[in-house]
N, C-alpha and C positions, 0 to 999 in steps of 0.2 A: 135720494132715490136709490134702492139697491138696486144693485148689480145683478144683469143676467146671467156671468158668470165670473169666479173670484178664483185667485189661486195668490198664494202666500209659498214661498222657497225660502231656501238658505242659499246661495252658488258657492262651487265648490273652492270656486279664485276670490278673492276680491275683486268687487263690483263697484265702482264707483255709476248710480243709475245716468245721473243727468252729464258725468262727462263724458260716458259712454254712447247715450241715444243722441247727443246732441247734433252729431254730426247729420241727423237725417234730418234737420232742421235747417230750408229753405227760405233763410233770412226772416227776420223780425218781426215779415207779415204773413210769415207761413198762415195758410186758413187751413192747412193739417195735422198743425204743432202749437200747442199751447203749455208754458210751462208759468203757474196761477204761482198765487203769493205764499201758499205753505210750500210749496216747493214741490208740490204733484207737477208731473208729466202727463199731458195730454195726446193723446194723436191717433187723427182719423186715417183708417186706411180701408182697404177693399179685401177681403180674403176669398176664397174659392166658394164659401156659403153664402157672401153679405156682406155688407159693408160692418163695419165694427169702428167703435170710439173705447179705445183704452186710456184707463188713469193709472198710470206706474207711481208709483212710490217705494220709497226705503224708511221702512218702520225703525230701523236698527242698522247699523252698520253692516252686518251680517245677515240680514233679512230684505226681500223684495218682494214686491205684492202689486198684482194685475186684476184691477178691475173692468171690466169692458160690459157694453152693450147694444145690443143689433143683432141681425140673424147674423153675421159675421164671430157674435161674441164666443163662442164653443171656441171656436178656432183659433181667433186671438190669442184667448188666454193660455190656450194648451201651447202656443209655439212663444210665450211670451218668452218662457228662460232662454230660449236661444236668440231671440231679440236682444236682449241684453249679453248675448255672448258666453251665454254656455258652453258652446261651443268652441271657443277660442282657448285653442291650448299654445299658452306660453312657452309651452317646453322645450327646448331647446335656443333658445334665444339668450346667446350671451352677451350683452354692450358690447365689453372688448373696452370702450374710451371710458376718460371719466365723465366726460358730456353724457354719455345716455345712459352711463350708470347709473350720475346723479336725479337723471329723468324719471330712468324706469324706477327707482327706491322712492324718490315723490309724486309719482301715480301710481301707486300699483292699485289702486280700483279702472284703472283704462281697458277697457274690452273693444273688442272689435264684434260690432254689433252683425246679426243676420236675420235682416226681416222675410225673405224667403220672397220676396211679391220682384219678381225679374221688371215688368213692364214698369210699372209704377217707378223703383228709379232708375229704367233707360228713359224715360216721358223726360222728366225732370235734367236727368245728363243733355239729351238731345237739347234742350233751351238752355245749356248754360258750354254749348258748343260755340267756341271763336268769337265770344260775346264777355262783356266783365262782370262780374260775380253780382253787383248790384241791378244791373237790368235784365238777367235771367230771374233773379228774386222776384222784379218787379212784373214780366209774364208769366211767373209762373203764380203770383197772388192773383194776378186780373183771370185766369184762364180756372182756376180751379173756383172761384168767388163765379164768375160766368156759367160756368160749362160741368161743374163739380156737385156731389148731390151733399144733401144738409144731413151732416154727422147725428147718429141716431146719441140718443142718453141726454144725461142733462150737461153736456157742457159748461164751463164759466164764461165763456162767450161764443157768438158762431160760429161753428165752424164745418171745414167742408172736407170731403173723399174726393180726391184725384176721382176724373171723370173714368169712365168704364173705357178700355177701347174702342167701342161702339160710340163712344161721345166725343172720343179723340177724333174720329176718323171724320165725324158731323160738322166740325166745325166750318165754318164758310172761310172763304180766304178773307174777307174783310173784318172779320173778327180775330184773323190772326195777326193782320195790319193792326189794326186798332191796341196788341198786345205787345206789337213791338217786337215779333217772331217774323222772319223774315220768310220768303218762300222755300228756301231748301230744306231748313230747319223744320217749316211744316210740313212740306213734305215728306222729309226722313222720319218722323214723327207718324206722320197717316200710314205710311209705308208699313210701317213695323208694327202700327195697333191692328191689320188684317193679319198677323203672324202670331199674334201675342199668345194663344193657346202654348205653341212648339217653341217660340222664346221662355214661356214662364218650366219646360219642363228641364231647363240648364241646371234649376236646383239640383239636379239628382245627378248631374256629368261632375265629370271630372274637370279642373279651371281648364286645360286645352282645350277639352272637347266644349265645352262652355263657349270658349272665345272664337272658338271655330265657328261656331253656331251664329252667332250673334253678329261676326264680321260680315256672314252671307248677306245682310240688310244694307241696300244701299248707304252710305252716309255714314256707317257705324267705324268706328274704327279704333285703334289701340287704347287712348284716352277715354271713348267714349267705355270701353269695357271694363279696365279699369273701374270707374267709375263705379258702374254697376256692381262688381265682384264687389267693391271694397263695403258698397252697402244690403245688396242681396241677398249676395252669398258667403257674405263674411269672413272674405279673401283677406289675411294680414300679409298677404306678398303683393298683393295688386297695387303697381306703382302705375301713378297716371303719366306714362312720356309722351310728350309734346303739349305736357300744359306752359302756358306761356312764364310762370315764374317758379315752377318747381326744381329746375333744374338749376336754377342759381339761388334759391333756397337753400336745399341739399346744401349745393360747393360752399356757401358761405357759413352755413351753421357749422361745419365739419373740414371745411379747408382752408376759408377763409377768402374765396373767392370764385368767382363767377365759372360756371359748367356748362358744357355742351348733354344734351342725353345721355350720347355713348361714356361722357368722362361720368355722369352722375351714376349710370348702371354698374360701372366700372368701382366705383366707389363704394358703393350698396353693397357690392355682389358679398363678400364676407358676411351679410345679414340675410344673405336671401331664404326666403320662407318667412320672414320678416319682414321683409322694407316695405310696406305700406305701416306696419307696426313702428320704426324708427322714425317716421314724416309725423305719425301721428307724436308720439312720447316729446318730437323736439317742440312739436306747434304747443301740444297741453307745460311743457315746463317753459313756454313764452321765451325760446332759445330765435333771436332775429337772426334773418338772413340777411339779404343782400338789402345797403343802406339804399334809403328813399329817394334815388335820382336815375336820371336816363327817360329815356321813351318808357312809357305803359301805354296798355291794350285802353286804344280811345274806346268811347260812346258811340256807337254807331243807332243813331236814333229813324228804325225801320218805317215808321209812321210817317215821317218825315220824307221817305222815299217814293 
């Protein structure tokens, strides 16, 4: 089926596409991320005309190509290169160690992605708040498969568009039980989809005035913003503090041992304008952190409550 609308680049960095987009990929069942057996990138999202379904590909090393389709597709593809991180200027970022040297020399296609869509991932951050990675994945496939509309184009399987605000806001609270979303979470969530107009327009602030903005939202706060920069707005300094293993991530990859926030900001600070960019380069060159023992962040199964 051809494409509503196509656009083919060079970027001016190296691009690596899929370890680049990968990060907006909400676990294995994402129904907004499809990445099919030639190795095209799929992924439904909503833009300010329409919902849109893009297929990113790399023809070439040196080449990227956006196909999309839906009334959303004009816009897709015009902000595709900054999706992929056009935007992300390396400049100034020097390792300093030979851990990140030897990082940043075997990725250098890693960009720090900007999809521009503010709501879409605070939705996403807000269900993967004081919960573990796998059962935010798991509400966030039931809720967009529920409550999500059917990605326009011919997809290689179905798939679905984070719901509108307007579909956020609809949700009954027994449907967010049944998701495994608890009541603050949905609330902070409904909260913020009657703001999402004056949330979605932090694209164009500066990251303070950005995080200013966003903190005014019951429930939102440092990690949750975080979050959002690192994938909205294409923030490489947005470090999430007070996620429950980053901070001993950080101290183990680079000191060898376990960190408080204040010691891991402490630590960063030499890279700062960076340090969401050094979290990301140690996780892509598979650099471990802190060994697999102690307490982890239980299950807490809301359905069940």
């Amino acid at each position: 089926m051809l494409a509503d609308h196509a656009l083919s680049w060079r970027p001016r960095h190296p691009t690596d596409l899929r370890q680049t987009i990968g990060v907006l990929r909400r676990g294995g069942g994402d129904p907004s991320f499809h990445l099919d057996s030639s190795g095209a990138v799929w992924r439904a999202t909503r833009t300010p005309d329409g919902d849109a379904t893009l297929r990113l590909t790399q023809p070439e090393a040196d080449e990227l190509r956006c196909e999309a389709w839906g009334p959303g597709a004009a816009a897709a593809v015009a902000q595709a290169p900054e999706l992929l991180g056009a935007g992300d200027d390396p400049t100034g970022f020097v390792p300093g160690l030979r851990l990140l040297d030897d990082a940043h020399r075997g990725n250098p296609g890693l960009r720090i992605p900007r999809t521009a869509q503010v709501f879409e991932a605070l939705a996403a951050a807000i269900l993967e708040q004081k919960v573990i990675t796998l059962q935010a994945h798991d509400s966030w496939r039931r809720l967009l498969t529920r409550f999500g509309s059917p990605a326009p184009g011919p997809t290689p399987r179905p798939m679905r568009v984070a719901p509108s605000p307007e579909a956020w806001r609809s949700i009954p609270s027994w449907e967010w039980h049944r998701a495994g979303v608890d009541p603050k979470r949905a609330r902070t969530l409904q909260n913020a989809a009657r703001y999402a107009p004056k949330l979605e327009a932090v694209v164009e602030m500066s990251p303070e005035d950005a995080a200013a903005r966003l903190t005014l939202m019951p429930g939102i706060g440092p990690w949750t913003v975080a979050e959002v920069a690192q994938r909205a707005l294409g923030d490489a300094d947005a470090l999430s503090v007070g996620d429950y293993h980053l901070s001993n991530y950080v101290g183990h990859a680079l000191a060898g041992r376990d960190m408080t926030d204040d010691e891991m900001l402490e630590t960063l600070e030499p890279w700062r304008g960076h340090r969401h960019r050094v979290v990301r380069l140690l996780g892509a060159a598979g650099v471990r952190g802190r060994p697999r023992r102690g307490p982890r962040m239980t299950f807490v199964d809301h359905r069940a409550i």
